[in-house]
MIDOSE-1310 file (N, C-alpha, C; in nm, 2 decimals, decimal comma, always signed):
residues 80
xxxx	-3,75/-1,55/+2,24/-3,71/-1,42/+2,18/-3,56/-1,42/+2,18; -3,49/-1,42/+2,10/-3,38/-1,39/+2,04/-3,28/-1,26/+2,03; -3,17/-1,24/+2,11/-3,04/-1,12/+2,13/-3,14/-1,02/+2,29; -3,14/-1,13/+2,34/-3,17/-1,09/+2,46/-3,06/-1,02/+2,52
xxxx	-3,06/-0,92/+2,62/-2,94/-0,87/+2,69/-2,91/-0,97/+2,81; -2,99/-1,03/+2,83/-2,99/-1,11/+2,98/-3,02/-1,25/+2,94; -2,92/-1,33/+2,90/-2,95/-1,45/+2,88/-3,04/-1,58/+2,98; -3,02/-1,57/+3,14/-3,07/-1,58/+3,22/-3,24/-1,59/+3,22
xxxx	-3,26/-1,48/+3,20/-3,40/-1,44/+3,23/-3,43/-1,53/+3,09; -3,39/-1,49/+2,98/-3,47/-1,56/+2,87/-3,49/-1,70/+2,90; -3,39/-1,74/+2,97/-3,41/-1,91/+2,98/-3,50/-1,92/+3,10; -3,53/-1,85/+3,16/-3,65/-1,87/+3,30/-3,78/-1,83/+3,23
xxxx	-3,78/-1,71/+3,14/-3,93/-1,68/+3,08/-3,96/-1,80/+3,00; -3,86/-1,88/+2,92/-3,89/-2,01/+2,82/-3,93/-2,13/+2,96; -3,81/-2,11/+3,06/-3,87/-2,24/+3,16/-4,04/-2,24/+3,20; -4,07/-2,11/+3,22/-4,20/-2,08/+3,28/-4,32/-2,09/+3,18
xxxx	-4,25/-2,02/+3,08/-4,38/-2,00/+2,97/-4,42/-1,87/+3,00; -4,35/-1,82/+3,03/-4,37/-1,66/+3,06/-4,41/-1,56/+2,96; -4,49/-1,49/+2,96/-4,53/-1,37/+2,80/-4,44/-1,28/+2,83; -4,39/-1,24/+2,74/-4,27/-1,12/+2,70/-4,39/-1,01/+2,71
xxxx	-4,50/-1,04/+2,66/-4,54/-0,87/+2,67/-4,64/-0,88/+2,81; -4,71/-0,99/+2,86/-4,71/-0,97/+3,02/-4,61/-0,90/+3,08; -4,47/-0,94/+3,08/-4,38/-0,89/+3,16/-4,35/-0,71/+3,14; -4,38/-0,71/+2,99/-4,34/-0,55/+2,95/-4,48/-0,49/+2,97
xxxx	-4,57/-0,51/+2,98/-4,68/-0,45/+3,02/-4,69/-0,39/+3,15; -4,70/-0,49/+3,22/-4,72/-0,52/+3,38/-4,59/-0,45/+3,45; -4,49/-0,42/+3,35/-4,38/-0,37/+3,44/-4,34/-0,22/+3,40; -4,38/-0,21/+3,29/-4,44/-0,03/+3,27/-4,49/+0,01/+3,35
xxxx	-4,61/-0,04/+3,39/-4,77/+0,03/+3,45/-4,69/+0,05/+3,54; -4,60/-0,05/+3,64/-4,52/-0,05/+3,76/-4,44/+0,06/+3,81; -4,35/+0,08/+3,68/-4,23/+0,19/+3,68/-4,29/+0,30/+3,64; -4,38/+0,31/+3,51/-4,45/+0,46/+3,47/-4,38/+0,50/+3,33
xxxx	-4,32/+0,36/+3,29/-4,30/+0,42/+3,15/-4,40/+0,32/+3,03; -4,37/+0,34/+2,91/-4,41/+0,22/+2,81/-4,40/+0,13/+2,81; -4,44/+0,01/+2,77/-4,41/-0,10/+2,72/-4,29/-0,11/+2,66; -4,31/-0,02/+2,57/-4,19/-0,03/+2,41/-4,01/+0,02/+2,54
xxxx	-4,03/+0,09/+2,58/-3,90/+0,15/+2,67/-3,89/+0,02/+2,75; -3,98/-0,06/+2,80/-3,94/-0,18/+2,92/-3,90/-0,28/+2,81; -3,96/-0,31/+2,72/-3,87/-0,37/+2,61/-3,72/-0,37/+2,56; -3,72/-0,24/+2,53/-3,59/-0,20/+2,42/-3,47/-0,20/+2,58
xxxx	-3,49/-0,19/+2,69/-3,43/-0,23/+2,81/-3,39/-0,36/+2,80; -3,47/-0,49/+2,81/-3,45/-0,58/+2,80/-3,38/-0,62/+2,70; -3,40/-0,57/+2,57/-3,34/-0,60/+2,44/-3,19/-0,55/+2,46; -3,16/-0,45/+2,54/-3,03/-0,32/+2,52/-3,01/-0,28/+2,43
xxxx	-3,16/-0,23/+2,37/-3,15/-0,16/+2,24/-3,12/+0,02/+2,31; -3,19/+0,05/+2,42/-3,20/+0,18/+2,48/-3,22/+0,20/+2,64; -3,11/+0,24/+2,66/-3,12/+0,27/+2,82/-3,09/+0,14/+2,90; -3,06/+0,14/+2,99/-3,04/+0,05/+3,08/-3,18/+0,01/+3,20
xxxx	-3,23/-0,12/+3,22/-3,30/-0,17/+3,30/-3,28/-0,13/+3,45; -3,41/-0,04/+3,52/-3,38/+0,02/+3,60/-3,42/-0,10/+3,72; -3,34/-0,05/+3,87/-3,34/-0,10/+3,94/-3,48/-0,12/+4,02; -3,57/-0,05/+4,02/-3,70/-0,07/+4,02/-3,78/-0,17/+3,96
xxxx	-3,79/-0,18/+3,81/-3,83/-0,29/+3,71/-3,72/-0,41/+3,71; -3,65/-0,41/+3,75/-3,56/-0,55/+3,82/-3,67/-0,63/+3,91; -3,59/-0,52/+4,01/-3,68/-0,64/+4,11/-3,83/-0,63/+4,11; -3,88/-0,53/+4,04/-4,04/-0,57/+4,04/-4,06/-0,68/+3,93
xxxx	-3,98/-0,71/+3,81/-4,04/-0,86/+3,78/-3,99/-0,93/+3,85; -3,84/-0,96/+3,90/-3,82/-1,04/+3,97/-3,94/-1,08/+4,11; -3,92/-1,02/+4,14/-4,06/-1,03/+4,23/-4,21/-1,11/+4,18; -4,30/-1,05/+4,06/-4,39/-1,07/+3,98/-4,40/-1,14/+3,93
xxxx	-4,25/-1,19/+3,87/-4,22/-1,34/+3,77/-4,16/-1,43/+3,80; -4,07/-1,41/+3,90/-3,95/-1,52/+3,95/-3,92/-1,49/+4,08; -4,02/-1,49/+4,18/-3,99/-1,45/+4,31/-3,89/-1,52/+4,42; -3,81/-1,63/+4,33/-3,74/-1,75/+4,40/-3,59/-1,73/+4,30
xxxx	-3,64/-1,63/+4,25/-3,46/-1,62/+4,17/-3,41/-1,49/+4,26; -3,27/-1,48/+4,26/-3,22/-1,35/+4,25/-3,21/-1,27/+4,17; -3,17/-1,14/+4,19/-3,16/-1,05/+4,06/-3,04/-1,03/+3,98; -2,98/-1,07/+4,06/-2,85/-1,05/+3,98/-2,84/-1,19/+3,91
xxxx	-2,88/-1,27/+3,91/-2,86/-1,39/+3,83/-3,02/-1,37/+3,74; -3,06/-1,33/+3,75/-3,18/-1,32/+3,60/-3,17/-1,20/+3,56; -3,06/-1,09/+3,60/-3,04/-1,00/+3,46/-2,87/-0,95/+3,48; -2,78/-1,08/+3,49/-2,69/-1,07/+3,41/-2,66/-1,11/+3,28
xxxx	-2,58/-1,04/+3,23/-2,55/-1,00/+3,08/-2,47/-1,18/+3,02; -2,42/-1,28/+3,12/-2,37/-1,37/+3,09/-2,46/-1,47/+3,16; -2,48/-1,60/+3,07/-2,56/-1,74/+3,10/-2,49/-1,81/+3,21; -2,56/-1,78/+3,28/-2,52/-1,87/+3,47/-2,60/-1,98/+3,50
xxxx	-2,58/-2,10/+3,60/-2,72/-2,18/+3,65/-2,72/-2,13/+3,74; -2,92/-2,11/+3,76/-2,95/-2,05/+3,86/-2,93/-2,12/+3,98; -2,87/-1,99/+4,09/-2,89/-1,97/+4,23/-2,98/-1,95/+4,31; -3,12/-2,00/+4,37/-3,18/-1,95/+4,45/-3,12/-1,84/+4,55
């Protein structure tokens, strides 16, 4: 997926094979909002990615990354 806000993560969801809407699904139900809102987060179309749905994919999806290196805004290699 393409104009990601977090370049990072996109390239860990492509390394893994990860589902974009697993992640926005599963991380709604988590936080208590929609899918479409955990979305447009990730996209930085609306609102900012809250610190709760951080680290709960972090956790869920990449339990061996940090957070701050799979949702910063600039392309880093990852740091365990």
């Amino acid at each position: 997926m393409a104009n990601l806000k977090y370049p990072n993560f996109a390239a860990e969801m492509a390394r893994t094979g990860t589902s974009y809407d697993e992640v926005y699904t599963k991380t709604a139900e988590a936080v208590g909002k929609s899918s479409e809102t955990v979305q447009n987060w990730i996209l930085g179309r609306n609102g900012e990615l809250t610190v709760k749905a951080a680290f709960f994919i972090r956790d869920n999806f990449f339990p061996t990354m940090r957070v701050g290196y799979l949702f910063s805004e600039q392309a880093h290699t990852p740091t365990n």
